[in-house]
N, C-alpha and C positions, 0 to 999 in steps of 0.2 A: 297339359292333358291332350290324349292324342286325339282324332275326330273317331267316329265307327266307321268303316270302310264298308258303306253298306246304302246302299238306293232303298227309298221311305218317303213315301206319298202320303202323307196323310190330308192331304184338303186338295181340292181343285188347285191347279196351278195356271196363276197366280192364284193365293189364298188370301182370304180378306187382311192380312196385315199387310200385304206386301200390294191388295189394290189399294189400301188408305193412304199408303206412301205412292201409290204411282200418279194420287191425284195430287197430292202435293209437288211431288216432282212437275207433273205438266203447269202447276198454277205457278213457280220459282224457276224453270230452264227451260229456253227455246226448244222449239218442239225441233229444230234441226239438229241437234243431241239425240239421234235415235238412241231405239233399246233392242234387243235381238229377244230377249225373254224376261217380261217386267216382275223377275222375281226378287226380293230385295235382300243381301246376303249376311250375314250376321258372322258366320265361321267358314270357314275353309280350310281344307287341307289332301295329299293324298290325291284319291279321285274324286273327292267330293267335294261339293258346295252346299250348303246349309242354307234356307233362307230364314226369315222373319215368323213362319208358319209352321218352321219346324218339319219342313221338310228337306230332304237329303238328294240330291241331286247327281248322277255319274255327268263329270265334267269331260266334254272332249273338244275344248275349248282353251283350255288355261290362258284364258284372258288372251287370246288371239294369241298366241303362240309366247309367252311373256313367262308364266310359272312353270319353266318345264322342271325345275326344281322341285313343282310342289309352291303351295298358297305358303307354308308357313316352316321350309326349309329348317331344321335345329342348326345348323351354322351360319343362315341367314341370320335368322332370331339373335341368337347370342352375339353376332358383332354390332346389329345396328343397337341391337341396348345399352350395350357398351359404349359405342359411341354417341350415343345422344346425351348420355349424364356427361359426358366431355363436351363439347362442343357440338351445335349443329353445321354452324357455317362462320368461315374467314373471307370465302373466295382465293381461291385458289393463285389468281392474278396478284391479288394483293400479299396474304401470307402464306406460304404452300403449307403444305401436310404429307407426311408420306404415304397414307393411304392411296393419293390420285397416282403418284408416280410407281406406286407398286402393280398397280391393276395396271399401267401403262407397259410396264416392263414384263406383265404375264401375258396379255395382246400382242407384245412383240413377239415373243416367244413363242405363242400360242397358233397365231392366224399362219396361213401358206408362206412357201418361201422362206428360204435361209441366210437373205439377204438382211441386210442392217435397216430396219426401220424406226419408227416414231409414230407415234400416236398422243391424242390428245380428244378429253371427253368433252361431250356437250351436254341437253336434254332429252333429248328425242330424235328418231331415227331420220324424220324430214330435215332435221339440223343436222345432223351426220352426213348427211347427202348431199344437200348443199353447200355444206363447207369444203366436200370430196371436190364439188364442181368449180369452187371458189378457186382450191389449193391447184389442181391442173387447170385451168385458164389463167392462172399466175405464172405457175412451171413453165409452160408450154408458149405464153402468150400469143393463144389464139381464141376464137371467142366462141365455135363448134360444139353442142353437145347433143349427141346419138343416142336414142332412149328407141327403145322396141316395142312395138305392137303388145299389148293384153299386161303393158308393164305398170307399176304402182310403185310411185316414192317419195308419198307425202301430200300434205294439206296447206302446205305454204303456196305461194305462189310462184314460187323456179318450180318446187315438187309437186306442184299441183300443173304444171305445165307437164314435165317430164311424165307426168301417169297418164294414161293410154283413155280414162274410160270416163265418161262426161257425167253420166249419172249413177251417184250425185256428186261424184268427185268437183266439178267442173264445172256445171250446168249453172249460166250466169254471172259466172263469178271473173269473166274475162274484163280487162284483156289478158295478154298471156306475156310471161316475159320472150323476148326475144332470141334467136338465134339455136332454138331446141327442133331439133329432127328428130322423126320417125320412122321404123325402117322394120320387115320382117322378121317376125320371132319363128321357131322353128317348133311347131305344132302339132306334135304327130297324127294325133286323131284327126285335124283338122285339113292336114296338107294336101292338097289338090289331087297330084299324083302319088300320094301314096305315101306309109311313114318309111320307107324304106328307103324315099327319095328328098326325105324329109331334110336331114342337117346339112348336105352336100348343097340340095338348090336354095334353100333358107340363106346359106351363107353364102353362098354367090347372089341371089339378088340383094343382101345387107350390104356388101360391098360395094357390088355395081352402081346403088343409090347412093352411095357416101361419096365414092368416085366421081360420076356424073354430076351428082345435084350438089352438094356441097362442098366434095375438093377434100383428099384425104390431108392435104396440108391447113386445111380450115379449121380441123376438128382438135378440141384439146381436150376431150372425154368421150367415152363411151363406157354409158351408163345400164347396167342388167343386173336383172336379179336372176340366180341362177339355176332357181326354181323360182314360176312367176308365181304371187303369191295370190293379190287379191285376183287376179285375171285368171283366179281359178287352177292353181298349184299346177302348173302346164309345169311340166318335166322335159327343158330344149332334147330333141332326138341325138344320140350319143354324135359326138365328134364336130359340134354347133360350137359349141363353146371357146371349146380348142381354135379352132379356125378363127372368130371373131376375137381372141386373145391376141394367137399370132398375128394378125392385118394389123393389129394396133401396134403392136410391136417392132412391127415394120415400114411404120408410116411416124411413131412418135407419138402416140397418141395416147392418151393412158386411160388402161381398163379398168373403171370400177365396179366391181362385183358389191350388187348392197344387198347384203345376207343380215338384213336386219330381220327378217321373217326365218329364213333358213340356216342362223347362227346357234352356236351353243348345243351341237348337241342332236337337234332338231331329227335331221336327215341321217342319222345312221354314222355320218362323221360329224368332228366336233365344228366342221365347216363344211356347205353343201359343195364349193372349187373344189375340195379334197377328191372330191367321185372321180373325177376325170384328168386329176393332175393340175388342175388349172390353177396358178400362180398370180393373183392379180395384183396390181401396183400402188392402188385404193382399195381396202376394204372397210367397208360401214356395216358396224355393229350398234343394236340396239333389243330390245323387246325382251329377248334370254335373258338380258346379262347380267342382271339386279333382280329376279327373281321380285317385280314388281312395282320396285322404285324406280323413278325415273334418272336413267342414264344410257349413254350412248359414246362409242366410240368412234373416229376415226383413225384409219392404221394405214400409213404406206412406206414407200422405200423410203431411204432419210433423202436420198437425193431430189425428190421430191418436195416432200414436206420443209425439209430446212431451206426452201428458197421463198417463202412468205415472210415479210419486214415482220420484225418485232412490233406488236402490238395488234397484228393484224389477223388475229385468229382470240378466243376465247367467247368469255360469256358471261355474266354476273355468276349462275348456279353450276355450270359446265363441270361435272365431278365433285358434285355434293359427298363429303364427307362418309352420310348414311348412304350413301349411294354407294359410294365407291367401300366399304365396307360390306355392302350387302353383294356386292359383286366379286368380292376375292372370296364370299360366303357359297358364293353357286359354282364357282370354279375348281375349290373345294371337295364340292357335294358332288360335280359332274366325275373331277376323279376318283374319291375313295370311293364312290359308290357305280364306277363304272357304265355312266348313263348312257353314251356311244353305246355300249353293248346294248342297254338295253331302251336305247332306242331302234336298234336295228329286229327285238326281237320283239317289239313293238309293232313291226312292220312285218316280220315272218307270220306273224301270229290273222293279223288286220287283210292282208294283202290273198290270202286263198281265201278268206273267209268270203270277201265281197268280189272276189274271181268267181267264186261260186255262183253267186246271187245274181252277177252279170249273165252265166250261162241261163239261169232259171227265168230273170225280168229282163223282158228286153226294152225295158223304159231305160236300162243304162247300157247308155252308149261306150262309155271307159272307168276304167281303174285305172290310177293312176299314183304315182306317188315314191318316196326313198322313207327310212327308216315312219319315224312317228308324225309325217306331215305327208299323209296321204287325203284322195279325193274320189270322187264317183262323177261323173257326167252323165247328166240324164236329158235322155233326147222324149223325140216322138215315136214310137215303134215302126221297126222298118224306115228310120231315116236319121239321118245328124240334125236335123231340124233340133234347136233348143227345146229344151219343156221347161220351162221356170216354175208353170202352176205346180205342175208333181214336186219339183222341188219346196215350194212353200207348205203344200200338205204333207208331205213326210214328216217336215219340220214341227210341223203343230203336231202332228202326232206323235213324234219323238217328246215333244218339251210338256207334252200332256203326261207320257207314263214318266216321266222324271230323267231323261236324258237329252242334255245339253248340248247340242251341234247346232254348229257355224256353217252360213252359203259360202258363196265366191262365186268369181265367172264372170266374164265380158260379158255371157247373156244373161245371168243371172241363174247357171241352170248345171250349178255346180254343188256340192254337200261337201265340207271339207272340215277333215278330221286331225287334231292335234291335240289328241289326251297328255293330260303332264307324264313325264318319263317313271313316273314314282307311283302313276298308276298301279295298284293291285289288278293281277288277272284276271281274277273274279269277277271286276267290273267291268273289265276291256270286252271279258265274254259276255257277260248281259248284256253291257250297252250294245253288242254289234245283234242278240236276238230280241233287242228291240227295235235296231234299223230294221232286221229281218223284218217284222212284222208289219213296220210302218210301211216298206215298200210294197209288200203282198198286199196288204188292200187298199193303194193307189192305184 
């Protein structure tokens, strides 16, 4: 039964079913387990979220960028049912199944580059990312890895090292692992002299620092995401990319692109390197890809990848079964139902709407964003100075009349938008005239 495709308030939000559960939740999980909106969800699907109160929700969240399929995909559904009355788990290491090597061989196939790769899955996108880091300091044998200013790749502690932003990523939780540099991301709003000056000097001072301070012959990664994701979907200024490709290129260094937030779809291609040509040698995939289950890829050239000993790469769950069934389910779903397209009109539709809104409030500083993973930066009026507070009152105001948005931002002072691609229009236009309105009376 399908969900109504329709925003419905009926109780204060949160409403008392979904408060009796939120005190349970604080009395059974650390309060360091935040919540963004303690509504409690019962159904999903489409653009909507249901909670416990029976109210109806415009989601523009899909689970941090995860359902872009949609909550409850028809080809998602129908394989993992299927496969659960069959088996849930062998491990993959122990007896294989064809389900992990097919999602394998549609990754190769699928990510940049027409060159001969390999891939193989894990849990989670910080596992994706660290084994990218593992697999070149193996290749390479050197012990270097380059992470960028406002950058985010994970809650471990390599990937809790390699992310840029201390709280609450970080704060306390040191020390850090060893041998991880930092180095200028290319920030248009934010650049000094200007965005026009923006990818040309961004990537000559990334260089320069790699050169000087660490030895391009030291480095066995450089690690980006190629829209920054939690650091506030910072879009590098055209022709960054490129350049930080090529020096890797020419040094031996190998570029991993971790499109675990701008994979699948997201950005108007089925990968965010697509925009610009950009070819990288690692790519890490996660969040898209399972349409909610947990799984993640790594994917790079074979020459690469096949220089790590036998045994020295896996996981116990690493391409669960249901996993890897619910993800040939989204891959599927991304092409018969053409979601690149309509993520890109996702973004024709999103992207005048709040251009507009920037000529009217000048509490935002930027628009920002590629197909269905756009953002707004909201300053102080008459300055780039951050506003977080506007950011958090919009938010309550938004999550009050029944629409769902996500922060972001190094200063907290970001509103970032990632409706699922199966969103109906209807919703996309309400939820953005009810930003409208939360903005006007900030």
């Amino acid at each position: 039964m399908s969900i109504p495709q329709e925003r419905r308030v009926v109780t204060a939000i949160p409403g008392p079913k979904s408060q009796e559960l939120l005190a349970r939740k604080q009395a059974a999980v650390p309060p360091g387990i935040g919540t963004t909106l303690p509504v409690f969800v019962t159904r999903a699907g489409g653009g909507v979220i249901q909670d416990a109160d029976g109210n109806s929700l415009i989601d523009f969240g899909s689970g941090i960028a995860v359902t872009n399929v949609g909550n409850a995909a028809p080809k998602v559904v129908e394989r993992v049912q299927r496969q659960v009355a069959d088996f849930t788990h062998t491990c993959f290491m122990v007896t294989p199944y064809e389900s992990y090597v097919r999602v394998c061989e549609k990754l190769n196939e699928l990510t940049p580059g027409d060159h001969e790769k390999r891939t193989f899955l894990v849990n989670s996108g910080a596992e994706a990312v660290e084994n990218a880091v593992k697999i070149a300091r193996h290749a390479t044998g050197r012990p270097a890895v380059v992470v960028f200013d406002h950058g985010y790749h994970g809650r471990t502690l390599l990937t809790m090292t390699l992310t840029a932003k201390n709280m609450p990523y970080k704060h306390r939780f040191g020390p850090f692992a060893p041998e991880v540099h930092r180095v200028p991301l290319a920030y248009p709003f934010r650049w000094p002299t200007g965005p026009e000056n923006c990818a040309e000097e961004a990537a000559a001072q990334a260089i320069d620092l790699i050169n000087k301070q660490i030895g391009a012959d030291n480095v066995a990664a450089v690690v980006i995401e190629p829209i920054a994701g939690e650091g506030g979907f910072i879009v590098p200024a055209k022709g960054f990319l490129p350049r930080i490709a090529e020096f890797c290129a020419e040094n031996g260094i190998v570029f991993v692109a971790d499109e675990v937030q701008t994979g699948f779809a997201r950005t108007g291609h089925l990968f965010a390197c697509e925009d610009e040509g950009v070819v990288p040698d690692i790519i890490t995939t996660a969040k898209g890809i399972a349409g909610g289950l947990p799984l993640a890829a790594v994917t790079g050239r074979a020459d690469i990848m096949d220089k790590v000993h036998v045994g020295g790469l896996g996981g116990t769950y690493g391409g669960n079964p249901l996993a890897c069934e619910a993800a040939l389910g989204v891959l599927e779903t991304i092409e018969e139902d053409d979601l690149v397209a309509r993520s890109r009109r996702i973004g024709e539709i999103m992207l005048p709407r709040l251009k507009a809104l920037q000529e009217r409030f000048d509490v935002i500083g930027d628009v920002r964003g590629r197909g269905a993973m756009i953002a707004i930066e909201l300053v102080e009026p008459g300055t780039k100075e951050p506003n977080p507070t506007a950011v958090q009152e919009i938010v309550k105001r938004c999550h009050a009349e029944g629409l769902l948005v996500l922060t972001a931002g190094t200063y907290g002072n970001v509103l970032r938008f990632l409706p699922p691609l199966v969103i109906p229009e209807h919703l996309l236009e309400e939820g953005l005239g009810i930003l409208e309105k939360a903005i006007a009376e900030v």
